[in-house]
N, C-alpha and C positions, 0 to 999 in steps of 0.2 A: 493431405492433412489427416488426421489419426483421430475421426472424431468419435474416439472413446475416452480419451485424454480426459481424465477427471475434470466435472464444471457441475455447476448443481441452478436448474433454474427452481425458482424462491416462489411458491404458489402464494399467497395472500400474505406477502412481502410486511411484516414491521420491522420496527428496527433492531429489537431482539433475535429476531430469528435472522436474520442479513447479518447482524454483527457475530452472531454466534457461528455461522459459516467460515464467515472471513478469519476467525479467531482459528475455528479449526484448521481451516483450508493455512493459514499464516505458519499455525505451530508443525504442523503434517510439513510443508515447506520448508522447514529451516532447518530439520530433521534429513530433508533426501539430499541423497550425496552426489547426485547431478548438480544442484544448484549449489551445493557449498562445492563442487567443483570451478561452477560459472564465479561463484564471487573469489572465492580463490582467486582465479583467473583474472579479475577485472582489478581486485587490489594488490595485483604480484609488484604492481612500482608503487605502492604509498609506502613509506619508511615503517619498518617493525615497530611496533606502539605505535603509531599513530590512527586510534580510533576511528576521529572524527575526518581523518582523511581516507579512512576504511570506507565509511557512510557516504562522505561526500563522493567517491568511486561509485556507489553502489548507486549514488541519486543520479549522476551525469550520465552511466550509463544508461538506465531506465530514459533519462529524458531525451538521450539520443538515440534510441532505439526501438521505444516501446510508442505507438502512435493512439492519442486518446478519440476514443471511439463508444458514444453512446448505447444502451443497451435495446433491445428489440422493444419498438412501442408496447409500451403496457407488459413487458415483459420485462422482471427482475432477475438476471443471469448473473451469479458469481463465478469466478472463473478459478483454477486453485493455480498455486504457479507455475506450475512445468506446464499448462494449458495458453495461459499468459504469454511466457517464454516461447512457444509452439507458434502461435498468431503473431507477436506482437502488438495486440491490437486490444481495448480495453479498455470498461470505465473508472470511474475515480475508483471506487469498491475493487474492484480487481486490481489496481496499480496500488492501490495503498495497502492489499495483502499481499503481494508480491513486495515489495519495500519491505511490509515488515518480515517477513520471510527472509528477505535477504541480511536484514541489519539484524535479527536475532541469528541468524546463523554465525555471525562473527562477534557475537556473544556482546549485543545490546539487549537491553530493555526497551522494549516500545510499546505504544499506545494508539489506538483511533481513535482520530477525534472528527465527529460530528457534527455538521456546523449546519446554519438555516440562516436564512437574512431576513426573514418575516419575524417579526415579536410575537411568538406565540405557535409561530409555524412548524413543520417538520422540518426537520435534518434536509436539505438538499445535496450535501456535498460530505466527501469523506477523505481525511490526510491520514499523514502517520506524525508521533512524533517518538523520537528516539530520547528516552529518560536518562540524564547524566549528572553527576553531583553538581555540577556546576548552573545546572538549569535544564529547558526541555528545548530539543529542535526540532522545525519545524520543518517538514521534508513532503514538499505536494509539487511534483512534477505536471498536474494536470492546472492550478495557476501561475507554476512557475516564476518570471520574474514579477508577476502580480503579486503576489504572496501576500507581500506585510499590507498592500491597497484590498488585496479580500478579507483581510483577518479585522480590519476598521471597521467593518460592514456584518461581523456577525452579529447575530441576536438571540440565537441560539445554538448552546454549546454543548457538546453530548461526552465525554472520555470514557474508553472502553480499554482495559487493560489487556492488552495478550497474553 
């Protein structure tokens, strides 16, 4: 393992300076040309135009492949994504910069969104969604078929633009 592979650990972690990471480390991502090699790669059989079948490649791979793994106690580690990709191993903040890394590479609009389940509370948990005229999708490999049963339960909702 090549641990100089870009990752940034987050010293007295808010959700501004975490989100602002992942923003960079997402956009720096979707820009290098290994990884628009890898989604290349993974959407070579969805039919030409088909977007959302671009995305949906890009989410099934991530959740067959990438394994969700919490960050070191008391330690806030964001990962960028060729580091991701390196491990496959990673928490919601690294997979949902990776996501959008990959869906803005094939030329979506996406978003973080931040979510908490206390009224009142911090953000605990982080998705992506990919912005389309027709509405916004929701892509969190780390609830996976949970999704729509944890999205009932937030209380707190944070949208951060990439």
């Amino acid at each position: 393992m090549d641990r100089n592979t870009p990752h940034h650990v987050v010293e007295n972690p808010t959700v501004r300076i975490v989100t602002d990471w992942m923003r960079k480390f997402a956009r720096a991502g979707s820009e290098d040309l290994d990884l628009r090699a890898l989604v290349e790669d993974i959407c070579k059989n969805v039919v030409q135009g088909d977007y959302a079948g671009e995305c949906l490649a890009c989410y099934y791979w991530v959740c067959q492949n990438v394994r969700y793994m919490r960050d070191i106690h008391e330690v806030e580690f964001v990962k960028q994504p060729e580091r991701l990709i390196e491990t496959l191993s990673g928490d919601c903040d690294d997979i949902a910069t990776l996501l959008a890394a990959m869906f803005m590479s094939c030329g979506n609009k996406v978003r973080f969104v931040l979510v908490g389940f206390s009224p009142g509370g911090p953000p605990s948990h982080v998705f992506v969604e990919v912005l389309t005229a027709r509405g916004n999708i929701t892509f969190d490999p780390v609830a996976n078929r949970d999704t729509a049963n944890m999205l009932k339960r937030v209380a707190t909702r944070i949208e951060v633009p990439v």
